[in-house]
C-alpha positions in Angstrom: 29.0 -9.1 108.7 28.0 -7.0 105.9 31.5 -5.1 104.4 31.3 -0.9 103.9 30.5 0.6 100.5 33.9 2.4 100.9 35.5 -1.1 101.3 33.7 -3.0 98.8 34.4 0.3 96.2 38.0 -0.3 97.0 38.4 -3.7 95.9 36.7 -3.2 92.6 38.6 -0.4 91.7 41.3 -2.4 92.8 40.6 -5.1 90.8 39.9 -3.1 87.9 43.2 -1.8 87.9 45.0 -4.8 88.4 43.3 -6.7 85.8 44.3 -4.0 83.3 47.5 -3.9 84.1 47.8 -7.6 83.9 46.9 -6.3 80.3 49.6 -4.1 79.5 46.4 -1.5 79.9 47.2 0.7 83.2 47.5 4.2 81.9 48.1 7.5 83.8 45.1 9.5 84.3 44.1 11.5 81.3 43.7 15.9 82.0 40.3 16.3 81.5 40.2 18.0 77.9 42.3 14.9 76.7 39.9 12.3 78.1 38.6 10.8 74.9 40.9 11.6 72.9 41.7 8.8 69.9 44.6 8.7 67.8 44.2 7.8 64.2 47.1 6.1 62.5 46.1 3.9 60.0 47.8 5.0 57.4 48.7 9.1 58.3 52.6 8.1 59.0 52.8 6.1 55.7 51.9 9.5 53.8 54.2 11.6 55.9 51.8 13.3 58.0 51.3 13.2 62.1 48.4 11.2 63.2 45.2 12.3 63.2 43.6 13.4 66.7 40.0 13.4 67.4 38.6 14.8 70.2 35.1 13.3 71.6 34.1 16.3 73.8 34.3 18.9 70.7 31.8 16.1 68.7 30.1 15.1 71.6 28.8 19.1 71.9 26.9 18.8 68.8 26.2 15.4 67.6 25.0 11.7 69.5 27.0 9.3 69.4 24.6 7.1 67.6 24.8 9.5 64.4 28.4 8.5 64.3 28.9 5.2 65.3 25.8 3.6 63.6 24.4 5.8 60.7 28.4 6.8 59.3 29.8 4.1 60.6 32.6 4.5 63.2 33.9 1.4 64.8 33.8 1.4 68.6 37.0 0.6 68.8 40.4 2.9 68.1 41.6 2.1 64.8 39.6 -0.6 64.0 37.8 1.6 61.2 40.5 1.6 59.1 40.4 5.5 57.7 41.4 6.7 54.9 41.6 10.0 52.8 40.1 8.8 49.8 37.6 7.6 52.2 36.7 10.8 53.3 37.4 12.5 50.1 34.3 10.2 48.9 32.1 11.7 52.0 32.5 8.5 53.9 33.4 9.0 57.8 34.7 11.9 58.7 34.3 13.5 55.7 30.7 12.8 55.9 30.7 16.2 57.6 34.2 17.8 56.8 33.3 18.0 53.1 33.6 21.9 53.0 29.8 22.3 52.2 28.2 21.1 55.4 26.7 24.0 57.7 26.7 24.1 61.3 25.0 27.1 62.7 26.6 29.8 61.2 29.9 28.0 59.7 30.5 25.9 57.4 32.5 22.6 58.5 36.2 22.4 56.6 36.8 19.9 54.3 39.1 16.6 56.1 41.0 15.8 53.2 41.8 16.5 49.5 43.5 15.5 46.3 45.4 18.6 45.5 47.4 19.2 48.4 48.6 23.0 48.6 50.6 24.7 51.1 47.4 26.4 52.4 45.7 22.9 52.5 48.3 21.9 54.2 47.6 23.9 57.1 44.2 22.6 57.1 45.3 19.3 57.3 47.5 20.5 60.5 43.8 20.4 62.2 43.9 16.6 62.7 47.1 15.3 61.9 49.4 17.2 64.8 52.4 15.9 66.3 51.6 17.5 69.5 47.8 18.5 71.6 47.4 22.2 70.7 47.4 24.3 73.3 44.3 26.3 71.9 42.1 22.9 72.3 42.7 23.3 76.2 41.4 26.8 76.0 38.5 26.3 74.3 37.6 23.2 76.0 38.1 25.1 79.4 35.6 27.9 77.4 33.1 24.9 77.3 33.4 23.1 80.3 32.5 26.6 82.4 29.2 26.9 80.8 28.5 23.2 81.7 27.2 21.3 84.6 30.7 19.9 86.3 31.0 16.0 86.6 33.5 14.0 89.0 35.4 12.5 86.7 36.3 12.6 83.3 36.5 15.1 81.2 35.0 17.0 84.3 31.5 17.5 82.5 28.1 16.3 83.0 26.5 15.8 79.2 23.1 13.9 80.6 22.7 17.5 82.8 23.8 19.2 80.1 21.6 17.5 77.3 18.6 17.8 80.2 19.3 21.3 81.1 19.3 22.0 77.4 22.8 23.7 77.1 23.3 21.7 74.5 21.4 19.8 71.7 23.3 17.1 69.9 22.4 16.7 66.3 21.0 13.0 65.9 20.6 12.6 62.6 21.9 13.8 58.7 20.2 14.5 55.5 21.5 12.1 53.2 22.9 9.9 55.5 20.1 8.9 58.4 17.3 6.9 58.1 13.8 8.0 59.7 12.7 5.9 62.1 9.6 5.8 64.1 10.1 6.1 68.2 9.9 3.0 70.3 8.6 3.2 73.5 11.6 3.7 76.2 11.6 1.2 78.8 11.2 2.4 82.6 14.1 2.7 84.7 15.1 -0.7 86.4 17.4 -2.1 88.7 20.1 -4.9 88.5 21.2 -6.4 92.0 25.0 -6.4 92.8 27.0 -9.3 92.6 29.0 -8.3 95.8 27.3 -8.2 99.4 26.1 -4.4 100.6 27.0 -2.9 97.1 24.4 -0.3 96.3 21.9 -2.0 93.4 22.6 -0.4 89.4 19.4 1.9 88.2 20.3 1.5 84.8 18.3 4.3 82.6 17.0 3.4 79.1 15.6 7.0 78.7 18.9 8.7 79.5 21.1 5.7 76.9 18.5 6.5 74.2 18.9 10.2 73.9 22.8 9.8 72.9 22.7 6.2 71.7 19.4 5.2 70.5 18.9 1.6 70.7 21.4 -0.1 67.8 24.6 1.1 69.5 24.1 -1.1 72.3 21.7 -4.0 70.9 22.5 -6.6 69.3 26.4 -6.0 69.1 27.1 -5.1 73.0 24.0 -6.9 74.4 22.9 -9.5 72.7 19.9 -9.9 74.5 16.9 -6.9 75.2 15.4 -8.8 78.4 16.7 -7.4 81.7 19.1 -10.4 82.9 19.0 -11.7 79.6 22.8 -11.2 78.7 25.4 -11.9 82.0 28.8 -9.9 82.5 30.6 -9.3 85.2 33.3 -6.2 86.4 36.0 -7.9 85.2 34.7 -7.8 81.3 33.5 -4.1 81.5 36.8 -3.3 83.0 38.4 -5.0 80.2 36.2 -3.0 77.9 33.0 -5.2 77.0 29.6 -4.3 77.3 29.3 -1.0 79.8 32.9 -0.9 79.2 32.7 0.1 75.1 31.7 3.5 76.2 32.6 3.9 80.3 36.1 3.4 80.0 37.3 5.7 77.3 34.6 8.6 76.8 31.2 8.0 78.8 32.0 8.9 82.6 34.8 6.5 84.0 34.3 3.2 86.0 35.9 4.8 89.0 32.4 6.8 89.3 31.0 4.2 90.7 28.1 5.7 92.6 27.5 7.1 88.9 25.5 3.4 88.7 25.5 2.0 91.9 22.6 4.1 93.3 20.0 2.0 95.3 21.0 0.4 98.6 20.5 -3.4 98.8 17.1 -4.6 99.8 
């Protein structure tokens, strides 16, 4: 007998959960304007200041993530980058924009760090390194999420609608910094069967990946292999964070959203 969708979505969210907190993992649901939300602290409490807090939904408005993860060079990872200010006093990583001469529409984006540290730097620096989440980020984030298609889960936004609809245009690539590139030809939409019996089959999208990641974000150093069926995972690895899991546990829409993927009923 062939178990319910509802059933078999309870015992992989189950699972999920219990393997990460097997982990030491299991957090508490995030509000929605702090989903994505890194802290820095490689070296911020060494130099007296609070750690630094970056916040993917105010990036993820105006830039793909492949500009910043492949062309400046963000790890996926939190902390695994290893910033530091004379790093981005050099233009590398953050201050790759935040040099205080870039423009973004009408403004130009503040310098992230500097040598000559004044009170009214200071203040500046007060941007990124805060003890606690300002209170103003949750304003303008609720400013931004009502002009944008709602999503389930998450931050409570739909980006691919959003990018589609064209509400918003994320940057993909920097003068100075990116390297032209002529367009490959996106693969069709295909499907990938489900491992459990009478779970809805994955339409995974190489069109709708491509527009925020390109192709070198995911290939060769989360799927080794660019055949369909080529690299095996299961939900226990993207739960733990590999493969689907480098972006849909921590910023991309949660694993939770199951029907997100799982889209095609069984043949």
């Amino acid at each position: 007998m062939k178990k319910s969708f509802w059933t078999i979505f309870m015992v992989i969210c189950i699972t999920g959960i219990a393997f990460g907190a097997q982990n030491g993992v299991k957090k508490k649901r995030p509000k929605p304007f702090e989903y994505g939300l890194v802290i820095i602290n490689n070296n911020s409490l060494k130099s007296g200041l609070a750690p630094a807090m970056f916040d993917h939904w105010v990036h993820r408005e105006k830039f793909t993530c492949r500009l910043c993860h492949v062309d400046i060079g963000f790890a996926m990872k939190a902390g695994a980058t290893q910033i530091k200010a004379a790093d981005n006093m050099r233009g590398y990583f953050c201050g790759t924009c935040h040099n205080g001469k870039m423009k973004y529409g009408n403004r130009t984006v503040f310098a992230a760090c500097s040598k000559d540290v004044a009170k009214a730097d200071y203040n500046r620096c007060k941007k990124c390194h805060t003890e606690t989440i300002d209170s103003r980020k949750e304003d303008d984030f609720e400013k931004l999420a009502e002009r944008l298609p709602k999503g389930r889960l998450g931050n409570g936004i739909d980006w691919e609608k959003a990018e589609e609809l064209g509400l918003i245009k994320p940057v993909d690539t920097l003068e100075g910094v990116s390297i032209k590139r002529a367009g490959l030809v996106i693969q069709k939409d295909f499907s990938l069967t489900a491992k459990t019996e009478g779970m809805p089959e994955i339409i995974f999208s190489h069109k709708k990946h491509t527009v925020w990641n390109g192709c070198e974000l995911c290939h060769p150093d989360l799927f080794l292999g660019v055949r369909k069926g080529s690299t095996k995972y299961s939900m226990v690895e993207i739960f733990d964070g590999k493969y689907c899991g480098a972006c849909h546990t921590s910023v991309a829409f949660p694993l939770t959203d199951c029907q997100r993927c799982h889209t095609k009923p069984p043949q």
